[in-house]
GUKETI-244980 format. One record per residue: residue in one letter; x, y, z of N, C-alpha, C, O in turn. Coordinates in steps of 0.05 Angstrom, whole numbers, padded with zeros to 5 digits, always signed. Atoms other than C-alpha are relative to their C-alpha. Layout:
! residues N
AXYZXYZXYZXYZ...
//
This chain:
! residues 94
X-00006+00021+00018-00130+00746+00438+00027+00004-00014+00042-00015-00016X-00021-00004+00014-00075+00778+00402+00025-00006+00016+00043-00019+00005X-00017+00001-00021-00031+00779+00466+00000-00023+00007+00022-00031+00014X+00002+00036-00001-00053+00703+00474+00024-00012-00018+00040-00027-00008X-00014+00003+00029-00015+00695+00401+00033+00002-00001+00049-00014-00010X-00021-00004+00000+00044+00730+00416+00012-00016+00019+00031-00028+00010X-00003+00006-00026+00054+00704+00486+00006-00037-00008+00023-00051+00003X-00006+00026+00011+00046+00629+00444+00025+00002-00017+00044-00014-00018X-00030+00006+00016+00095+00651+00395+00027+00006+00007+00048+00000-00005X-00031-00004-00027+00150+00674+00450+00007-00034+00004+00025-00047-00007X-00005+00029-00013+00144+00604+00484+00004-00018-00033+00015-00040-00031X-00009+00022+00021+00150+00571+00410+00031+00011-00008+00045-00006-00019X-00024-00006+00007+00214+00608+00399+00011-00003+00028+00029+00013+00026X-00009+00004-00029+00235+00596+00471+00012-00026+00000+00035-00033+00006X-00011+00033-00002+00232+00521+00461+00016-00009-00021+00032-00027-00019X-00012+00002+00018+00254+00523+00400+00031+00000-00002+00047-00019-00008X-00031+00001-00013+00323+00555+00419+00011-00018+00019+00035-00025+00018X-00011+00017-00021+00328+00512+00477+00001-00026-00007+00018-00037+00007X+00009+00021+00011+00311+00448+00442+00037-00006-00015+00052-00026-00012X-00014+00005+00007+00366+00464+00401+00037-00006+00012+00055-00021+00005X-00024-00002-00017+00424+00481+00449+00002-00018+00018+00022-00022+00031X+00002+00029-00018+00397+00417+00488+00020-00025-00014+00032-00043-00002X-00013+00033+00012+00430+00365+00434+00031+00008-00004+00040+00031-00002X-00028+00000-00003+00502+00352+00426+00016+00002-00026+00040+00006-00031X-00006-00008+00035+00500+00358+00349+00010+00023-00010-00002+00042+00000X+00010-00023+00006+00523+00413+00311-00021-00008-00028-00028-00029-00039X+00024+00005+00029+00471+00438+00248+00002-00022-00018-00016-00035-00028X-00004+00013+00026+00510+00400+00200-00003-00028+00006-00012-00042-00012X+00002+00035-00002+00513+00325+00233-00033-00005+00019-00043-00026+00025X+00030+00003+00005+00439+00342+00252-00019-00002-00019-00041-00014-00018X+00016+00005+00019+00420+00355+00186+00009-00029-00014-00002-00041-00033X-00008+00026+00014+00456+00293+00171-00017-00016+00010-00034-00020-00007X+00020+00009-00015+00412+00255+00221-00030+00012-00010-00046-00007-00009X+00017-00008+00014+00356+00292+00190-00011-00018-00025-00033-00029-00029X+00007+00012+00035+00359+00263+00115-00004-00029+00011-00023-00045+00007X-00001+00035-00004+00381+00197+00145-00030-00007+00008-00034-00030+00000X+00028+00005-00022+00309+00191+00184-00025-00003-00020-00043-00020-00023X+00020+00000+00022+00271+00218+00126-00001-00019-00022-00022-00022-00034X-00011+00021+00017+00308+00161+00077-00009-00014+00004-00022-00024-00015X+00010+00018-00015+00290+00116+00119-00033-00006-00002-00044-00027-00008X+00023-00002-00002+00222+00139+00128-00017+00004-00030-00041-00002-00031X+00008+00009+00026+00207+00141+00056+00004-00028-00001-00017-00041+00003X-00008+00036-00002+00237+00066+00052-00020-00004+00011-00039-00002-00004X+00030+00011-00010+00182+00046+00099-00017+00002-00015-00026-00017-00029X+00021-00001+00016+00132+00078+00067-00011-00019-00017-00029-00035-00016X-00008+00024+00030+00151+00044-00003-00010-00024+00008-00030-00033-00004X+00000+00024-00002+00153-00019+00030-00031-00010+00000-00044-00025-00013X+00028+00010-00017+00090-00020+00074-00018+00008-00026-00032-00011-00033X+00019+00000+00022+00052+00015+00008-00003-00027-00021-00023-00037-00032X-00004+00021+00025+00076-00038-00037-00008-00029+00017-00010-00046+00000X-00005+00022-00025+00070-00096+00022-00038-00003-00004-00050-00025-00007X+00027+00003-00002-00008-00075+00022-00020-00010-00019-00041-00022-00016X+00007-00003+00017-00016-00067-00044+00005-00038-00017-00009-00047-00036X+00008+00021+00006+00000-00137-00055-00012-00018+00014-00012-00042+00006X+00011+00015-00016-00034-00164-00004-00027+00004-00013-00040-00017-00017X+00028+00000+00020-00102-00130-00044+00000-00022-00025-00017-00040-00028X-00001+00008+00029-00083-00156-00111+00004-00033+00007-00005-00045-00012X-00002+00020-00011-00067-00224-00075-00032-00018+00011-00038-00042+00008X+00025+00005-00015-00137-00226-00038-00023-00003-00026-00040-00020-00029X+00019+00002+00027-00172-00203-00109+00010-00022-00021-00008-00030-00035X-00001+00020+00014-00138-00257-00148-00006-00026+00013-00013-00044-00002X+00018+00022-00019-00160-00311-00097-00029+00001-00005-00042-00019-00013X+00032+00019+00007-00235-00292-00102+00000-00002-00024-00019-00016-00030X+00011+00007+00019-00229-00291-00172+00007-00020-00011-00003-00027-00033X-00002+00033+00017-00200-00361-00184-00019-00013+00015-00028-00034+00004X+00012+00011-00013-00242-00378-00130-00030-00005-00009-00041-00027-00005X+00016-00005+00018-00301-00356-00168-00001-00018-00027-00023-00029-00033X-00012+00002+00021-00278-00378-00226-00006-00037-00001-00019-00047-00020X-00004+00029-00016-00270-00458-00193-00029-00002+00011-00036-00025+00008X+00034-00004-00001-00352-00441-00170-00004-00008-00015-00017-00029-00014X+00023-00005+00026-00368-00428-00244+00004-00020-00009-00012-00029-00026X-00007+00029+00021-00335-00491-00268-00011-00030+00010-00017-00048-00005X+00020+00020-00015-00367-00542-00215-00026+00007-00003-00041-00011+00003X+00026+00001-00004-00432-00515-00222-00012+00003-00031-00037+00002-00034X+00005+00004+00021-00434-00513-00293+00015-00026-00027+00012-00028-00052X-00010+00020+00006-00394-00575-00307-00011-00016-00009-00001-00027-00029X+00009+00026+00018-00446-00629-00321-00025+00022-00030-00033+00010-00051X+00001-00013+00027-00475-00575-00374+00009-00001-00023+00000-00003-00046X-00022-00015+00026-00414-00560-00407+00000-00037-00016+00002-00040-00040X-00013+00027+00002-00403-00646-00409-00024-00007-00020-00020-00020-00040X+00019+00015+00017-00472-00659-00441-00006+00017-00024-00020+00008-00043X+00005-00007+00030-00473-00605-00495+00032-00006-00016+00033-00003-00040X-00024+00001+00010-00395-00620-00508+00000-00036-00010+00014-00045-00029X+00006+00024+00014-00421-00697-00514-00019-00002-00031-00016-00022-00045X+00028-00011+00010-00484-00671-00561+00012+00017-00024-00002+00010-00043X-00015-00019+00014-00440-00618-00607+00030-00001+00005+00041+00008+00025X-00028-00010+00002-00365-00626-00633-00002+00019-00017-00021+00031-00026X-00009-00008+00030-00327-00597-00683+00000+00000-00027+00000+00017-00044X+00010+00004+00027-00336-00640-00736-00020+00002-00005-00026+00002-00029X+00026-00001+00014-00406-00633-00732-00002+00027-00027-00016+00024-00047X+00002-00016+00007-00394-00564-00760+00016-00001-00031+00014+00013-00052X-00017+00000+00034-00346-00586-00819+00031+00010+00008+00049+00010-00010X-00030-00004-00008-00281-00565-00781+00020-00015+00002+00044-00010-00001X-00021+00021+00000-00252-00622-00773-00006-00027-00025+00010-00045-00028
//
């Protein structure tokens, strides 16, 4: 097993070196390509988080006007016959 280990971590430094002497970059306009990718890839993120996040808050304010537009049709000829039955002035407010 141990010789398994090493024998993996040869070939990861194997490819590793070769990987690198394969591109046409040097370190420094790789690490430039580096940040740029990660910038980027934050930006997405941001986006798609925030993109989702109003698509929730979008979906939850729909059922709740939607709800909301329920509670007022189904309690509408209620509200009409105690609001005919009891004003304001009955109370002395006006």
């Amino acid at each position: 097993m141990e010789n398994l280990l090493g024998s993996y971590f040869i070939l990861f430094l194997f490819f590793k070196s070769a990987s690198r002497s394969l591109t046409c970059f040097s370190r420094k306009e790789r690490l430039f390509f580096d940040r740029t990718f990660w910038l980027y890839r934050i930006i997405i993120k941001f986006f798609c988080f925030f993109f989702s996040l109003f698509v929730e808050l979008e979906n939850g304010f729909i059922l709740v006007f939607f709800t909301k537009i329920l509670f007022d049709l189904s309690f509408q000829p209620i509200r009409t016959k105690f609001a005919s039955l009891v004003s304001l002035s009955d109370f002395g407010f006006l």
